[in-house]
C-alpha positions in Angstrom: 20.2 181.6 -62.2 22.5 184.8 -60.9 25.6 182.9 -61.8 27.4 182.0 -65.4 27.8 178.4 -66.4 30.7 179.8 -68.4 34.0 177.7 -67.4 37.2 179.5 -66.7 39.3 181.0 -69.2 41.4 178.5 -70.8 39.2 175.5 -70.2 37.1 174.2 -73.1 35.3 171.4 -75.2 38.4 169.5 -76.8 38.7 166.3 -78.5 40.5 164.4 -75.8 42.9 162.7 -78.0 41.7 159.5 -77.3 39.4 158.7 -80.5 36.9 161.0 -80.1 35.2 164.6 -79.2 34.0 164.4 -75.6 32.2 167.3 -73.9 34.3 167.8 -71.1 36.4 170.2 -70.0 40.5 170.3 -70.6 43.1 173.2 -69.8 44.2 175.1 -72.8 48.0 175.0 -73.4 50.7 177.2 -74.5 52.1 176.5 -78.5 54.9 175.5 -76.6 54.2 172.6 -74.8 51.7 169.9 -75.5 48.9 169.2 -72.9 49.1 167.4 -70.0 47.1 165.0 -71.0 48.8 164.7 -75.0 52.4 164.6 -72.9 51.0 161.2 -70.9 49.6 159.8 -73.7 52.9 160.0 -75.8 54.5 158.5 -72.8 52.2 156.1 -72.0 52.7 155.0 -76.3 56.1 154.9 -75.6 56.6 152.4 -72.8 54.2 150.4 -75.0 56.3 150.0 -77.4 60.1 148.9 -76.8 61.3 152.0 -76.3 65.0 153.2 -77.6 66.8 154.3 -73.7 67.1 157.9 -74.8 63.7 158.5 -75.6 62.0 158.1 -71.9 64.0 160.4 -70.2 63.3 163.4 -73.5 59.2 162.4 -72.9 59.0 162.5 -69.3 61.0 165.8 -69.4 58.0 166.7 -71.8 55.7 165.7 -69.3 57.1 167.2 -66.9 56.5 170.3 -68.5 53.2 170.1 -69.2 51.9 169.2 -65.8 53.8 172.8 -64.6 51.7 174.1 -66.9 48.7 173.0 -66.2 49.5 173.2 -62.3 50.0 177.2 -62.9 47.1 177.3 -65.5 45.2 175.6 -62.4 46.9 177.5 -59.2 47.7 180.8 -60.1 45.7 183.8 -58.6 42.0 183.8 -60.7 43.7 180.6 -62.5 41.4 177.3 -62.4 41.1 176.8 -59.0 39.8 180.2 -57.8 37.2 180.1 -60.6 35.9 176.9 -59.5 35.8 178.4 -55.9 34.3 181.3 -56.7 31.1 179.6 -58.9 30.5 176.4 -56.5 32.6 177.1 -52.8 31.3 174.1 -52.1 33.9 172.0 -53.9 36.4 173.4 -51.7 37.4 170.1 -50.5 37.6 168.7 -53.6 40.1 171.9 -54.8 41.8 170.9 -51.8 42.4 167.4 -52.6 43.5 168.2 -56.4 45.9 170.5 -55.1 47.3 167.6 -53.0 47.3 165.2 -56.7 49.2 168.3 -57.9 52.3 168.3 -55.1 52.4 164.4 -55.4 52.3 164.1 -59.0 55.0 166.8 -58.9 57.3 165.1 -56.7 56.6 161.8 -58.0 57.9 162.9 -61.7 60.8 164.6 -60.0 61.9 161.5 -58.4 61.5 159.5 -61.5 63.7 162.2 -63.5 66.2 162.3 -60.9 66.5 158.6 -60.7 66.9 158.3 -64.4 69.6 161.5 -64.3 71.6 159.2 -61.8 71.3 155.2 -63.3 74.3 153.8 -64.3 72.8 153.0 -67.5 68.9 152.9 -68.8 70.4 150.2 -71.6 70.9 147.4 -68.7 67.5 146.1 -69.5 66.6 145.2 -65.9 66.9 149.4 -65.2 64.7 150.1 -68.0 62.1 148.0 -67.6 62.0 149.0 -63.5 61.9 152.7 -65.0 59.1 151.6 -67.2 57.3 150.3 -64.3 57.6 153.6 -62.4 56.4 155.4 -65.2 53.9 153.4 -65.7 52.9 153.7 -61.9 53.1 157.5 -62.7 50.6 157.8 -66.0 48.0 155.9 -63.6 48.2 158.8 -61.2 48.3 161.6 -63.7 45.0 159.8 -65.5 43.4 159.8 -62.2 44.1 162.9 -61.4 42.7 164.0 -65.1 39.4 162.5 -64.3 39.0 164.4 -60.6 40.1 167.7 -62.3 37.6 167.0 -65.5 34.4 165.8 -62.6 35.5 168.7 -60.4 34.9 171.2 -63.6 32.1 169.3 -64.9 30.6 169.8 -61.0 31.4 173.2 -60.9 30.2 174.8 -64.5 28.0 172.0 -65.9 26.0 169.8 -63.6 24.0 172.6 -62.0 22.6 174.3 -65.7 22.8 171.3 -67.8 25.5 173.4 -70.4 29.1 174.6 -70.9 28.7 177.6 -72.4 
């Protein structure tokens, strides 16, 4: 009972922006930059669509963006991570392990940017649609690692008193 069920500073309820409130935790964001989580989803409507060349390379750069974001929102000193720590130590491996989705998320999108810096062309269609399937590949790994972070938080500040707040 000693310990707050508040979550850290900069995570709160949010509608998720797929249809709906739900009561689970999400980073905050900067005016800046979009969310990590509105950056995919704007991708991931993108390749859905036939998208114009140009346009992947701008919203992966986007996404890019936001996942440094949320990796320092996460990672810096008294950022996400050491609040989780702090209120349940016991989901130290599971820290661990999204700090390991962070590094391969990281270098997954950088070697998707680079290969799109360097491709003769994205307007041969056989290079954009192997682009799409990276990217693709990519959202998948960025959703997943959405759901561990939003379980971890929900583990760490809701499951043991029943509340957010």
């Amino acid at each position: 009972m000693g310990r707050s069920a508040l979550p850290p500073e900069g995570v709160s309820r949010v509608a998720s922006g797929r249809g709906g409130s739900h009561d689970q935790p999400t980073l905050g964001t900067t005016a800046q930059t979009p969310s990590l989580e509105h950056a995919v989803a704007a991708l991931e409507a993108l390749v859905g669509a036939k998208p114009h060349p140009d346009a992947v390379p701008k919203a992966l750069r986007t996404v890019r963006q936001a996942l440094e974001d949320h990796c320092a929102t996460m990672e810096e000193p008294q950022g996400g991570f050491d609040q989780i720590l702090s209120h349940a130590p016991h989901l130290s491996h599971e820290v661990a392990g999204l700090r390991i989705e962070h590094a391969a998320a990281r270098a997954s999108l950088d070697n998707l940017v680079e290969m799109i810096d360097h491709a003769p062309s994205l307007h041969h269609p056989a290079m954009l649609v192997a682009m799409i399937g990276r990217v693709r590949l990519l959202i998948a790994a960025i959703e997943r690692h959405h759901r561990h972070t939003a379980h971890t938080l929900h583990e760490a500040f809701v499951a043991e008193t029943g509340e957010i707040d």
